[in-house]
N, C-alpha and C positions, 0 to 999 in steps of 0.2 A: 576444534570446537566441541561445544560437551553434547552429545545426545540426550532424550528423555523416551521412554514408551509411552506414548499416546492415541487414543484413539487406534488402538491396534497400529499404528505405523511408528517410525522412531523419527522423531524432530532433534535437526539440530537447530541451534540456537547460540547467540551470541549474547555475554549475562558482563554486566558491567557495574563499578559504581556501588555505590549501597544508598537505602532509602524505603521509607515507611510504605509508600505507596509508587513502585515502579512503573517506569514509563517501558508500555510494550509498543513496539513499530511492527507493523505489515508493513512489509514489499508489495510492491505493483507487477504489473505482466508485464515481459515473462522474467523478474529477475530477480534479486535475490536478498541476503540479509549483508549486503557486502555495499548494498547500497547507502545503509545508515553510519558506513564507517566516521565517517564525521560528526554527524549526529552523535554519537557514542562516546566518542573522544571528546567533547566538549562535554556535553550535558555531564560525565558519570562523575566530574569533578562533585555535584550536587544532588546527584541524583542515580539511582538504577536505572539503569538501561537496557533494555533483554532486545535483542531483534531475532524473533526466529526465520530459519527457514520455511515457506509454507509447502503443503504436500505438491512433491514431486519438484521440486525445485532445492537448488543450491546442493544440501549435503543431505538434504532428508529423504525421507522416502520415496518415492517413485511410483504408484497405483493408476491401474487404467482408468481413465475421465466416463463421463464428463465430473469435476470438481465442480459443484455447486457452492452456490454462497454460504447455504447451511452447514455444509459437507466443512468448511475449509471455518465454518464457527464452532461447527464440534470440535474439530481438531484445537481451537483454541481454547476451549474451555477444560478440556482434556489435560493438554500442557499446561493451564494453569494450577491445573488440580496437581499435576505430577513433579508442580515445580512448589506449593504448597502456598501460592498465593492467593488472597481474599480478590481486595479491589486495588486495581489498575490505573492508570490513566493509559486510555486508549488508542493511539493511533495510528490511522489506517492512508492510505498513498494511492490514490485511483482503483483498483482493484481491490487494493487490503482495505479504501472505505466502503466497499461494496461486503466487506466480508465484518468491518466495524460493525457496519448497518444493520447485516445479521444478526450479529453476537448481541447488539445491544436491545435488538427484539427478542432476543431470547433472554438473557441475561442482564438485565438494567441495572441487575443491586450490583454486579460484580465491576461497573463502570462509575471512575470516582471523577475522573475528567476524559471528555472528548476531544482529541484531535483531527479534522475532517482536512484531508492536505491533497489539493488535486483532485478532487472524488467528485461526483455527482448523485443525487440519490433515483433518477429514473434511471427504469429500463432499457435496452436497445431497443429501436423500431426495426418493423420485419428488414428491410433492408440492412443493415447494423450487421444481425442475426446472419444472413447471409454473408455478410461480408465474414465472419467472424470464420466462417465454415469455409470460407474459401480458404484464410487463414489457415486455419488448421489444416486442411487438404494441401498447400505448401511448405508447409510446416514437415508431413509426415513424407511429400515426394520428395522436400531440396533441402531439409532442415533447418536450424537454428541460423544459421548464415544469410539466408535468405530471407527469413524473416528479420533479419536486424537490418538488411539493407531497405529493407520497405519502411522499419518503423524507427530508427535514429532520428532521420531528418524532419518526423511529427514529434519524438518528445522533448528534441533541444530545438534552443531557439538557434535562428542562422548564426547570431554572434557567436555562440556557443560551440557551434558544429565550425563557424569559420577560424574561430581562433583560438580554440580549447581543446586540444587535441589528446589531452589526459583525458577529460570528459568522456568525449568522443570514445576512444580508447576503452576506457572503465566500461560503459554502456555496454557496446560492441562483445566484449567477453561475457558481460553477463547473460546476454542475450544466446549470444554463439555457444554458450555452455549449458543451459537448461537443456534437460534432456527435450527431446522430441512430443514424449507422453505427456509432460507436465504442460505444454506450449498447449499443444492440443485440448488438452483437460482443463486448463484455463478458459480457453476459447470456447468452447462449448457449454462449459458450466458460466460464466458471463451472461450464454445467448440466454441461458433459463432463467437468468435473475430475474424477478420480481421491483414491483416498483415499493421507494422507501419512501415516497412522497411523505408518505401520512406518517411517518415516524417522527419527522422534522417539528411541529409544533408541540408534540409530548415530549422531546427532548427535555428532562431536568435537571442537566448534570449540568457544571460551565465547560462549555463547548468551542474550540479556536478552529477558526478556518483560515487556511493557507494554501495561496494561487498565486502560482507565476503569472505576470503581469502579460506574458508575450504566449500564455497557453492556450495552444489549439484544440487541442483534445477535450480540455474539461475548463471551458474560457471564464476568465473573471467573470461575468455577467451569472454564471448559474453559481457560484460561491457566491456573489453579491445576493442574489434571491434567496440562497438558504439561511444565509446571515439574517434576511429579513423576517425568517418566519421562526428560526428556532429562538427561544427565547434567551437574552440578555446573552448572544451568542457574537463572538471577538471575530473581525477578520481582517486580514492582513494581508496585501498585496507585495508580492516582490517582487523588485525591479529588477529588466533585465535579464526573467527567466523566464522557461519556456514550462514544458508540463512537468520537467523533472527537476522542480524549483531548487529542493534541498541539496543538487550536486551542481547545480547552475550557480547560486549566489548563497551558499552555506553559511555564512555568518550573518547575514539576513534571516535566512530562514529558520536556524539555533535557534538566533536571538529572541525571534517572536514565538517561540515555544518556550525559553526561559523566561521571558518576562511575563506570556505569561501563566505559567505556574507558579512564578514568587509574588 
């Protein structure tokens, strides 16, 4: 996969497809740009498709945390500039909407459509916070292994975990392979995020939201609210998936990202 220098670190990145205005995917925690393989594969018939790797994760660079949400939108604006593109359609996957959320506080001109997929826009509660730090503190004693045994069975749903054992599988390596630092540096820069409450109504780009119907992590109910407040904003439930909707029922989740950008 091709690297770029950004933001002082080197992003790798996965570039697909041709098209006026590219669709970019963030990864979630803790994993990687391996997650959009499907996503990629469909869409680039119509579309560009770029998914990088975010810092310290996959093939990219590795730097000591904590990764803030700012931290991980420089780096995106960085790679844009290195990759020499204007505006994006943006989408971001529970963590990479934490890091959408950023980027589009900082940069709104550079955002031509919003993808909000699994994401939430509050903060963690002091509890959250801690939990995240226990994390990381397993993270750095038992490694990547240990932390995929605690978090598989919250981002798929039971069907998923009981009978889709590629899934299962795919997850499991992605998780098991992030280095230790990146895991950590996630966790931590998470606990600092900021609330994006108030971004939600100045939202004015056309913005799709997309939730696995059986999601615990980031459940229908808070994608239903933001629907509700960001303006003339699409949402789309998928059935039959859990938080990691797009590799639980992928031609569902394609489809409502191709229809709607056509």
């Amino acid at each position: 996969m091709p690297t770029v220098r950004a933001n002082d670190i080197d992003i790798a990145y996965r570039d697909q497809g041709s098209g006026d205005v590219p669709i970019v995917l963030l990864h979630g925690f803790p994993l990687d740009k391996r997650m959009w393989e499907a996503q990629a594969e469909s869409l680039s018939g119509e579309f560009r498709v770029i998914a990088p790797d975010l810092r310290g994760h996959g093939e990219s660079q590795v730097t000591p945390g904590p990764y803030t949400m700012e931290l991980l939108a420089d780096d995106l604006n960085a790679f844009l500039d290195a990759l020499g593109l204007g505006q994006v359609t943006l989408g971001g996957f529970s963590m990479g909407g934490y890091v959408a959320f950023a980027f589009y506080r900082k940069h709104p001109e550079r955002v031509a459509n919003l993808l909000l997929l699994d994401t939430r826009p509050q903060p963690d509660s002091e509890e959250a916070k801690g939990g995240r730090e226990t994390m990381a503190q397993l993270a750095e004693s038992e490694g990547g292994a240990a932390i995929a045994e605690r978090l598989v069975p919250r981002l798929l749903c039971a069907d998923t975990v009981a009978n889709c054992q590629d899934v299962v599988d795919c997850v499991t390596a992605m998780i098991t392979e992030c280095p230790v630092e990146g895991i950590a540096g996630d966790l931590r820069g998470m606990a600092l995020r900021g609330d994006s409450s108030d971004l939600l109504p100045n939202i004015s780009v056309p913005t799709l939201l997309v939730v696995g119907d059986q999601d615990v992590i980031t459940p229908p109910a808070e994608s239903q609210s933001m629907a509700s407040i960001i303006p003339n904003a699409k949402l789309v439930e998928v059935s039959g998936a859990g938080h990691l909707s797009n590799l639980e029922n992928p031609d569902a989740f394609t489809g409502a990202i191709r229809d709607f950008l056509s």
